[in-house]
GUMI-424917 format. One record per residue (C-alpha): x, y, z; residue in one letter; residue number from 1; chain. Coordinates in steps of 0.2 Angstrom, whole numbers, always signed. Example, Ala and Ser with C-alpha at 12.3 -4.5 7.8 and 13.67 -1.06 7.14 Angstrom:
2
<<+62 -22 +39> "A" 1 "A">
<<+68 -5 +36> "S" 2 "A">
***
This chain:
219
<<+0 +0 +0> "X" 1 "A">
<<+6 +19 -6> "X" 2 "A">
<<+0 +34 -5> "X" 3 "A">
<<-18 +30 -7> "X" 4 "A">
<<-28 +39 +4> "X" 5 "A">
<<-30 +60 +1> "X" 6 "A">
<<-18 +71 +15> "X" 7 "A">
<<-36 +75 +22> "X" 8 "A">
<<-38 +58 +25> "X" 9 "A">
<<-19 +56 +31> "X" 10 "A">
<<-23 +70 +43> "X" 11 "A">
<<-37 +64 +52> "X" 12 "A">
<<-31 +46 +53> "X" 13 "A">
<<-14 +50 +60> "X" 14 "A">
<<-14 +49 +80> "X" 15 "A">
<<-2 +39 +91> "X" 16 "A">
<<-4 +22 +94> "X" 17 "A">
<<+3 +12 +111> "X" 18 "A">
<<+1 -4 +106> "X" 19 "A">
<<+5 -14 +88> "X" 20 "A">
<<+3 -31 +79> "X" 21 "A">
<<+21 -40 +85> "X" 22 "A">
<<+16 -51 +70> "X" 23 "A">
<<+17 -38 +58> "X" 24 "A">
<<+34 -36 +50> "X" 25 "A">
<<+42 -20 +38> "X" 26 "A">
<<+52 -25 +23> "X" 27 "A">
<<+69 -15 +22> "X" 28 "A">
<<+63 -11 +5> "X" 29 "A">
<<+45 -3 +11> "X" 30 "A">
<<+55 +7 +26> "X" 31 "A">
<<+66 +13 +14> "X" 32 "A">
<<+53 +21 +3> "X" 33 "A">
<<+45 +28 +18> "X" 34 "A">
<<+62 +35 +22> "X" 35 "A">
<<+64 +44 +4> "X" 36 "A">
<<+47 +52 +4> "X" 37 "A">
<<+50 +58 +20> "X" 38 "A">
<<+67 +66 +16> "X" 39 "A">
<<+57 +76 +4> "X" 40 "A">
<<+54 +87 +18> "X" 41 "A">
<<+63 +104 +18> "X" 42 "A">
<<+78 +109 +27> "X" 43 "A">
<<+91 +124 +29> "X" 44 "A">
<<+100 +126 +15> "X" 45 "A">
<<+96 +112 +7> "X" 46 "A">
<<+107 +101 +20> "X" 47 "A">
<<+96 +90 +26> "X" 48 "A">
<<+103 +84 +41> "X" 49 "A">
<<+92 +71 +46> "X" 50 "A">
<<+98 +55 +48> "X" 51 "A">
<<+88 +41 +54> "X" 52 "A">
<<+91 +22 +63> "X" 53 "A">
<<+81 +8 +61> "X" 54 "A">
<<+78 -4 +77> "X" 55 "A">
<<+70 -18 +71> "X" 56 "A">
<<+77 -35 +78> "X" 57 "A">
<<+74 -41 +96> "X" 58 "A">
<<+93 -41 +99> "X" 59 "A">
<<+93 -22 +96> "X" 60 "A">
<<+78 -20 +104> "X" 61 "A">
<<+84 -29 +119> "X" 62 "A">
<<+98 -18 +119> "X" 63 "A">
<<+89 -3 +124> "X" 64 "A">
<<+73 -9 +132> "X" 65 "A">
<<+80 -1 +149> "X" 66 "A">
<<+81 +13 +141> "X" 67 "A">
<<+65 +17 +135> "X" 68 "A">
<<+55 +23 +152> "X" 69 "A">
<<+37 +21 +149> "X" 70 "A">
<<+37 +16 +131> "X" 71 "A">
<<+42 -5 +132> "X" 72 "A">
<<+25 -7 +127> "X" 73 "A">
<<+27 +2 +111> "X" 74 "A">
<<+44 -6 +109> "X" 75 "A">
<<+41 -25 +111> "X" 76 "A">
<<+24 -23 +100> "X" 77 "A">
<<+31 -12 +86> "X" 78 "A">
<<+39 -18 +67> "X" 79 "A">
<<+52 -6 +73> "X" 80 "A">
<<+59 +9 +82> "X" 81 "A">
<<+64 +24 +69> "X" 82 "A">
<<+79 +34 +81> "X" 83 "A">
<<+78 +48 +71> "X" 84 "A">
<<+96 +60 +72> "X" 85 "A">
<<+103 +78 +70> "X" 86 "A">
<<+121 +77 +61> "X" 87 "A">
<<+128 +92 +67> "X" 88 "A">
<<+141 +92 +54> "X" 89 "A">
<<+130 +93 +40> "X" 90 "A">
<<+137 +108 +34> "X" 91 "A">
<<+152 +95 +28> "X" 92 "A">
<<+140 +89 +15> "X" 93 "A">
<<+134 +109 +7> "X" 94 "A">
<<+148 +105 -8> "X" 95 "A">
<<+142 +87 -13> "X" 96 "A">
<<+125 +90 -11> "X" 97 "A">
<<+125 +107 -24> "X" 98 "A">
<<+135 +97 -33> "X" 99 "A">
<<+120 +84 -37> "X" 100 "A">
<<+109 +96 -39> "X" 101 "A">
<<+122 +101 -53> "X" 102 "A">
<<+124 +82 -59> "X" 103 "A">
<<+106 +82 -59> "X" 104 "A">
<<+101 +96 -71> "X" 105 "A">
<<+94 +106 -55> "X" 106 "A">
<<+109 +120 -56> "X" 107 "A">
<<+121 +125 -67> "X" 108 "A">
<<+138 +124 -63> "X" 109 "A">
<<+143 +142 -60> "X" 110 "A">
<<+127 +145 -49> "X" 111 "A">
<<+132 +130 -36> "X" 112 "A">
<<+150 +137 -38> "X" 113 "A">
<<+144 +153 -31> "X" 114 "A">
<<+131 +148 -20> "X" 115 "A">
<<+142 +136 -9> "X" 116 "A">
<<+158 +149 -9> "X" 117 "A">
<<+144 +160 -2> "X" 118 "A">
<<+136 +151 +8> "X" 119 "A">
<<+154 +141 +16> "X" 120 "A">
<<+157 +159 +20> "X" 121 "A">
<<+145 +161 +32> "X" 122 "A">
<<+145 +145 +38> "X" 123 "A">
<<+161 +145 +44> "X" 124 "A">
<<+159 +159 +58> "X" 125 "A">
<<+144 +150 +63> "X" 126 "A">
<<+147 +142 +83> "X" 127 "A">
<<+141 +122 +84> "X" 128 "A">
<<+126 +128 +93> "X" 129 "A">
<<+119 +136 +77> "X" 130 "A">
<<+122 +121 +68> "X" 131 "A">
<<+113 +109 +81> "X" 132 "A">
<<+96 +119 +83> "X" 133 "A">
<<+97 +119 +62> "X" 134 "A">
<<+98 +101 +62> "X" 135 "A">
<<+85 +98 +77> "X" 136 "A">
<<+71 +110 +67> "X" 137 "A">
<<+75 +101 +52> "X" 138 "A">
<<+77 +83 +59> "X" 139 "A">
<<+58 +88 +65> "X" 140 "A">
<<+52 +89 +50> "X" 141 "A">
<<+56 +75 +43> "X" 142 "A">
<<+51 +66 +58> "X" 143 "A">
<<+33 +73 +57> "X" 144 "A">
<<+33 +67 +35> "X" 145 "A">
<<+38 +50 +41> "X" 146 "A">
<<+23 +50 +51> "X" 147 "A">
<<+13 +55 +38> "X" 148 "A">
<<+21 +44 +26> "X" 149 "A">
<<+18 +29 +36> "X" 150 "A">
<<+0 +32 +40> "X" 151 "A">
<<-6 +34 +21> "X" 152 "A">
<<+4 +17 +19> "X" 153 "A">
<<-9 +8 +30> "X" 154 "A">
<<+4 +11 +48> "X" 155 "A">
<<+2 +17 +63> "X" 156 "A">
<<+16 +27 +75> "X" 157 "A">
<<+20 +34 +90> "X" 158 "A">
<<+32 +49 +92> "X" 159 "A">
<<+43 +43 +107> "X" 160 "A">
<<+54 +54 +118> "X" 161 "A">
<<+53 +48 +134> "X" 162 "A">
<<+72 +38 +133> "X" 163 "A">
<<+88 +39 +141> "X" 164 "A">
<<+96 +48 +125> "X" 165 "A">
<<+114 +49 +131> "X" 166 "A">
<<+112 +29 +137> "X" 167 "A">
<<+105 +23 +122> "X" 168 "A">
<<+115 +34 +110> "X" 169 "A">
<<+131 +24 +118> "X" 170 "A">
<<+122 +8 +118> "X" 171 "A">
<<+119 +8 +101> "X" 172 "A">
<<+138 +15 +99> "X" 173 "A">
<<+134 +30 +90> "X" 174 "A">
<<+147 +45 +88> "X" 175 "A">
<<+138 +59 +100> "X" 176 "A">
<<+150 +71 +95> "X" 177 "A">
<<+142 +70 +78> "X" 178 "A">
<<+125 +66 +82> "X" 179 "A">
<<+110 +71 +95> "X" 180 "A">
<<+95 +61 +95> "X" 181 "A">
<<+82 +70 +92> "X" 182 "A">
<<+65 +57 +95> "X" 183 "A">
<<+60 +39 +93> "X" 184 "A">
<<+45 +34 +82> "X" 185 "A">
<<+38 +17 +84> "X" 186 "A">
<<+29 +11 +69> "X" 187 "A">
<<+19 -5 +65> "X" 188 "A">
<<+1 -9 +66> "X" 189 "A">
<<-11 -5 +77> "X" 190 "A">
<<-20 -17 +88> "X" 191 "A">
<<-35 -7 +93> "X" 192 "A">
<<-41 +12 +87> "X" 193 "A">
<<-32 +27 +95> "X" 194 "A">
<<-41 +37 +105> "X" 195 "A">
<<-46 +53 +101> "X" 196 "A">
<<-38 +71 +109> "X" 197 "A">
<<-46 +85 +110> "X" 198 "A">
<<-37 +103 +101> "X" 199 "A">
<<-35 +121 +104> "X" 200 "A">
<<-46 +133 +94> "X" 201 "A">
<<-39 +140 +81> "X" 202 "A">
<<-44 +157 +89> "X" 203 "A">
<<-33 +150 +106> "X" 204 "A">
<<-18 +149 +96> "X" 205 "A">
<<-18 +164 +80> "X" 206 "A">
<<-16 +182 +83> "X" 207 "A">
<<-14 +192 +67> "X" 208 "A">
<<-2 +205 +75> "X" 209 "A">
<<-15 +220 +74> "X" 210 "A">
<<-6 +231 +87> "X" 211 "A">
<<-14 +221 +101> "X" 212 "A">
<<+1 +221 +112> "X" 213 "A">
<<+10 +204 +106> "X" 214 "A">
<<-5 +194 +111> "X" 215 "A">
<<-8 +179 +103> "X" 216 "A">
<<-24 +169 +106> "X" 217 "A">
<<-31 +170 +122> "X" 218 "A">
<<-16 +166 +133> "X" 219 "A">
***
C-alpha cells in the first residue's frame, strides 16, 4: 500500500498508537521508501541533516529496552523503532549535495560554484550551537513526514521521547559528537483504534499582529 488515501484523510487518521501487531513485520525495501518520501521534507540550505536508525530486531531492541522509560509497550509490539538523528556536521555535506543538484540538471555549474563559496562563508563563523538547533528543526520535519508517510501506507506510529538519550545513544555506539537524538517513532500496526484528543481553537492559538500588544490567542 502507497499513498492512497488524500492528505485529508492522512490528517485525520494519523494519532499515536501504544500498542501494535508483533506479528506484523516491515520490509527494508517498504522502510526505505517511507524514508525517501519523508526526506522530501525541507531543510536549511538544502542540508538535510536528518539521519535516521532503524531498530528492528529483538537483539537491538533488547539492547535498549532499559532505556525506553514508559514506552516498552510500544517497543516490544512495534515492526520497529525509527531513532531519528541531528548530524551536526552537515554543513560538511553543502559542496556534494549542490553538486548533485548540478549532476542532476537542477543548477548550473557556475550557480552551485557561487552559492556554496557563499554560503561556506558564512558557515564557517557560525558556533556548533547554530548548527545543532538547524539540524534539530529540520530533523523535526522530517520526523513529522515519516509519520505521515507511514500512515497513508496503512501504519500506525508513535512519536517517542521519553528515553535515556545519552544511554541509548552509547548503547547503540553512536558517535555523540556527531550526532544528537532527536525522537523515537515506533511504527507498526495497530491493535486497537487510538483514542481521540481534543485541540485548541484555532482562535486560542492565532493572533494576526493588529497592534494588540503581542497577544496571541487567548493566553
Amino acid at each position: 500500500m502507497s499513498l492512497e488515501m488524500s492528505f485529508k484523510e492522512v490528517l485525520a487518521k494519523r494519532k499515536s498508537v501504544k500498542e501494535f501487531d508483533p506479528t506484523v513485520k516491515i520490509s527494508h525495501e517498504e522502510m526505505e521508501e517511507m524514508i525517501q518520501y519523508a526526506t522530501t521534507a525541507p531543510s536549511s540550505c538544502n542540508m538535510q541533516p536528518w539521519r535516521f536508525v532503524i531498530i528492528d530486531t529483538d537483539e537491538t531492541k533488547e539492547k535498549i529496552k532499559d532505556l525506553v522509560q514508559f514506552n516498552t509497550r510500544q517497543l516490544n509490539t512495534s515492526s520497529a523503532f525509527i531513532f531519528v538523528l541531528g548530524d551536526v556536521d552537515h554543513f560538511k555535506t553543502l559542496d556534494p549535495i549542490y553538486q548533485k543538484s548540478v549532476d542532476l540538471g537542477y543548477m548550473p555549474q557556475e550557480v552551485k560554484d557561487q552559492t556554496v563559496g557563499f554560503l561556506s562563508q558564512g558557515l564557517n563563523l557560525k558556533e556548533r550551537e547554530y548548527f545543532l538547533y538547524n539540524a534539530m528543526m529540520d530533523a523535526n520535519l522530517a520526523a513529522m513526514q515519516f509519520m505521515l508517510v507511514a500512515t497513508s501506507y496503512g501504519y500506525d506510529t508513535n512519536p517517542i521521547g521519553g528515553f535515556e538519550r545519552q544511554e541509548v545513544m552509547e548503547v547503540l555506539d553512536i558517535d555523540t559528537e556527531r550526532y544528537f537524538p532527536v525522537m523515537m517513532i515506533a511504527i507498526g500496526k495497530g491493535v486497537k483504534p487510538p483514542y481521540n484528543s481534543s485541540r485548541h481553537e484555532v482562535s486560542e492559538v492565532i493572533s494576526y499582529n493588529k497592534g494588540n500588544n503581542g497577544q496571541v490567542g487567548t493566553i
